[in-house]
C-alpha positions, 0 to 999 in steps of 0.5 A, a space after each residue: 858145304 860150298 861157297 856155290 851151296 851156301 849161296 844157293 841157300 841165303 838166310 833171309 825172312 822170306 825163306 823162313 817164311 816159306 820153309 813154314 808155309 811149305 811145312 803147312 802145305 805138307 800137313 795138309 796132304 797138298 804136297 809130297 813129303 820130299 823123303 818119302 814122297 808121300 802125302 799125308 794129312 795131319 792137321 794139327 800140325 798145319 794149324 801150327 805152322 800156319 798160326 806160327 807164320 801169323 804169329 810171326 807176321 804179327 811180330 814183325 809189323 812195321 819192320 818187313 820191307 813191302 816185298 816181304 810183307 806182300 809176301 807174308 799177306 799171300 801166303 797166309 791167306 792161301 793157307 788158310 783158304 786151303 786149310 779151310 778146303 781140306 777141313 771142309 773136304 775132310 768133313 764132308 767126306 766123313 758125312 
C-alpha cells in the first residue's frame, strides 16, 4: 500500500461508522454490492448492522467529540427510518 492509499484510507471512529451503515444500507437493497453490482435484501443482517452501530453508540457515550456523535444520531435514525420503509414495503408487497 502507498503513503498516498494509506491516507486516503484513515482509521477513525467515523469511518468504522460508516463502513456499517454502508453494510446495513447494502442489507436492505438500497445500495448495489460493489463486487457484484447487484442489490439484494437480507434483513437480518441490516437488523445487525444497525443494532451493531446503536451498540456502539452506547458504549462510547460521553467520549465521541460533537461531530461524531452528530454523525452517529444521523445515521442511525436514517437507518432505522429505512429499515422501517423496507419492512413496511416488503409487508405490504407480501398482502
Amino acid at each position: 500500500m502507498t503513503e498516498k492509499n494509506h491516507q486516503a484510507l484513515e482509521a477513525s471512529f467515523v469511518t468504522l461508522a460508516m463502513s456499517v451503515a454502508s453494510s446495513a444500507l447494502m442489507s436492505l437493497g438500497l445500495v448495489p454490492d460493489p463486487q457484484t453490482n447487484k442489490s439484494k435484501v437480507n434483513i437480518e443482517l441490516a437488523r445487525f448492522n444497525i443494532d451493531l452501530l446503536d451498540m456502539l453508540e452506547k458504549k462510547t457515550k460521553g467520549n465521541l467529540v460533537k461531530e461524531e456523535q452528530d454523525f452517529m444520531t444521523q445515521v442511525l435514525a436514517d437507518l432505522k427510518y429505512k429499515f422501517v420503509e423496507v419492512t413496511s414495503h416488503d409487508k405490504t408487497q407480501k398482502s
